[in-house]
VEXVEXTOR-642727 format. One record per residue (C-alpha): residue in three letters; chain; x, y, z. Coordinates in Angstrom, 2 decimals. Layout:
@residuo = Ala cadena = A x = X y = Y z = Z
...
REM end
This chain:
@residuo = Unk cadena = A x = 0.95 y = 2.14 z = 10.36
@residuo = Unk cadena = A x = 4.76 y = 1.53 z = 10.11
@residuo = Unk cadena = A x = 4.36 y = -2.20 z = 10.64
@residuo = Unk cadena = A x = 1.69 y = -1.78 z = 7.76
@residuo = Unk cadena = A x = 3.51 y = 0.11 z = 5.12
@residuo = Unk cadena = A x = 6.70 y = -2.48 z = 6.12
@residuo = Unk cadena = A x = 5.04 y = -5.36 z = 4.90
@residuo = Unk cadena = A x = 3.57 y = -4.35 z = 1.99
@residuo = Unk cadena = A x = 7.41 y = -3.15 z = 0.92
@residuo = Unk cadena = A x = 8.46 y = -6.10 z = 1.16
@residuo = Unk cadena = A x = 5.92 y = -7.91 z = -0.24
@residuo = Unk cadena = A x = 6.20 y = -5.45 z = -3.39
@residuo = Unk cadena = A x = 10.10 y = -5.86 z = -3.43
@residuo = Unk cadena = A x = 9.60 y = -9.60 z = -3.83
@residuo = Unk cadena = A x = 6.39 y = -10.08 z = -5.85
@residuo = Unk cadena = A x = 7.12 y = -10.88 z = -9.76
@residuo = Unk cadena = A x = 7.19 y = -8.04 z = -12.50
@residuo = Unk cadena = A x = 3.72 y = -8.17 z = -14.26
@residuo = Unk cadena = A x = 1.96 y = -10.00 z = -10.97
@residuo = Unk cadena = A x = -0.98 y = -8.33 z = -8.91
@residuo = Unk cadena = A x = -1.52 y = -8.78 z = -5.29
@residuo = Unk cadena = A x = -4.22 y = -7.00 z = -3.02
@residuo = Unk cadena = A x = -3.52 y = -5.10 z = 0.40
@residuo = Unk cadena = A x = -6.48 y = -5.04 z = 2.39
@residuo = Unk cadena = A x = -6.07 y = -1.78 z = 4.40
@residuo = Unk cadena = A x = -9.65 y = -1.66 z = 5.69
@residuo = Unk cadena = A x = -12.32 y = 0.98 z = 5.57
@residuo = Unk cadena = A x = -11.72 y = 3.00 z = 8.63
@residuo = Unk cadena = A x = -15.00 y = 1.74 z = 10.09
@residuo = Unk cadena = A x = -13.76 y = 1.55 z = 13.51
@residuo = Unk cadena = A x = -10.80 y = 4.19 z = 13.13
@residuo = Unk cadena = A x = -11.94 y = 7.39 z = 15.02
@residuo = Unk cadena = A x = -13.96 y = 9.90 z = 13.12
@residuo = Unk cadena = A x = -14.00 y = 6.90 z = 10.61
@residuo = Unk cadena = A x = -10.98 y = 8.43 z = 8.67
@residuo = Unk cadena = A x = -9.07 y = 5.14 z = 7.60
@residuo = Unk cadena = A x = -5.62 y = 6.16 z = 8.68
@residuo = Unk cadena = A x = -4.27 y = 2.58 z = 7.57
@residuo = Unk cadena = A x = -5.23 y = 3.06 z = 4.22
@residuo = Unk cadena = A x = -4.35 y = 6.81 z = 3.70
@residuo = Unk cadena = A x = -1.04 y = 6.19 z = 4.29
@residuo = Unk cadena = A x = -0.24 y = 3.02 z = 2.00
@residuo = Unk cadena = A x = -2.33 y = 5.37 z = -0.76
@residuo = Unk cadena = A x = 0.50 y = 8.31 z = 0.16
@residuo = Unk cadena = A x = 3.43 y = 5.66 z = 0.35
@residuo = Unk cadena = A x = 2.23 y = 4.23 z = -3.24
@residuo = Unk cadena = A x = 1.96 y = 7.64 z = -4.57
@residuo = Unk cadena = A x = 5.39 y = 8.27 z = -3.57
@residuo = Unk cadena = A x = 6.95 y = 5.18 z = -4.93
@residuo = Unk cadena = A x = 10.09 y = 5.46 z = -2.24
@residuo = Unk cadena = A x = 11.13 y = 2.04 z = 0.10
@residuo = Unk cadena = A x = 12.08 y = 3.05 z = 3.63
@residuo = Unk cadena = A x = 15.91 y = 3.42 z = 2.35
@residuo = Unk cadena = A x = 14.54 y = 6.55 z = 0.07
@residuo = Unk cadena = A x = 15.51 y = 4.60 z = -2.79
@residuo = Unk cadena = A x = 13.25 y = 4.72 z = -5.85
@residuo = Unk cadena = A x = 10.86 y = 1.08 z = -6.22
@residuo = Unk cadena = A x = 9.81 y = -0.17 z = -9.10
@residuo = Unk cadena = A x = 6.99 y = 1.21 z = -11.00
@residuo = Unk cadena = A x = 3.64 y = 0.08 z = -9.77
@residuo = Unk cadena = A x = 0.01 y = 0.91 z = -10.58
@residuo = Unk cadena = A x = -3.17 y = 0.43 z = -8.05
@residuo = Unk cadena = A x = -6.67 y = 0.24 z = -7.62
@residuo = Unk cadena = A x = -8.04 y = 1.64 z = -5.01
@residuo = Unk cadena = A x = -11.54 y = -0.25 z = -3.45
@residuo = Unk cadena = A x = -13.25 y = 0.58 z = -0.55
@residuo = Unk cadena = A x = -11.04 y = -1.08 z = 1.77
@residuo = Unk cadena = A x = -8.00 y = -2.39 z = -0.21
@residuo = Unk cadena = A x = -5.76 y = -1.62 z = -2.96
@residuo = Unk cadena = A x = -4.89 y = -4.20 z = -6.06
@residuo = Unk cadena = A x = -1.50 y = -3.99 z = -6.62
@residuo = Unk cadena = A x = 0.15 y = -4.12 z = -10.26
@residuo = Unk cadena = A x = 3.87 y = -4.57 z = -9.93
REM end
């Protein structure tokens, strides 16, 4: 999950003001118990809004889908 929530910070700390992106976390089909453990934790880090430095990121907004998020920056 760290590799995960690495790449999406730095693909949010370069992307464009006003640009969208999606981050296909997956479902959690083949996780165990099914509980997508991927996704739940790029949901938490967005909620949270901090980088791995603890500094504050810009403002984004999201969609969650099934097994992605689209990304507002």
């Amino acid at each position: 999950m760290e590799e995960a929530l690495y790449y999406l910070k730095e693909k949010l700390q370069s992307c464009p003001r006003g640009r969208k992106f999606e981050c296909v976390t997956g479902a959690g089909n083949h996780s165990i118990d099914g509980i997508p453990r991927i996704k739940n934790a790029v949901k938490k880090w967005l909620n949270r809004k901090i980088d791995h430095k603890g500094e504050r990121i810009k403002c984004v907004t999201y969609e969650e889908k099934k097994g992605s998020f689209v990304i507002f920056s």
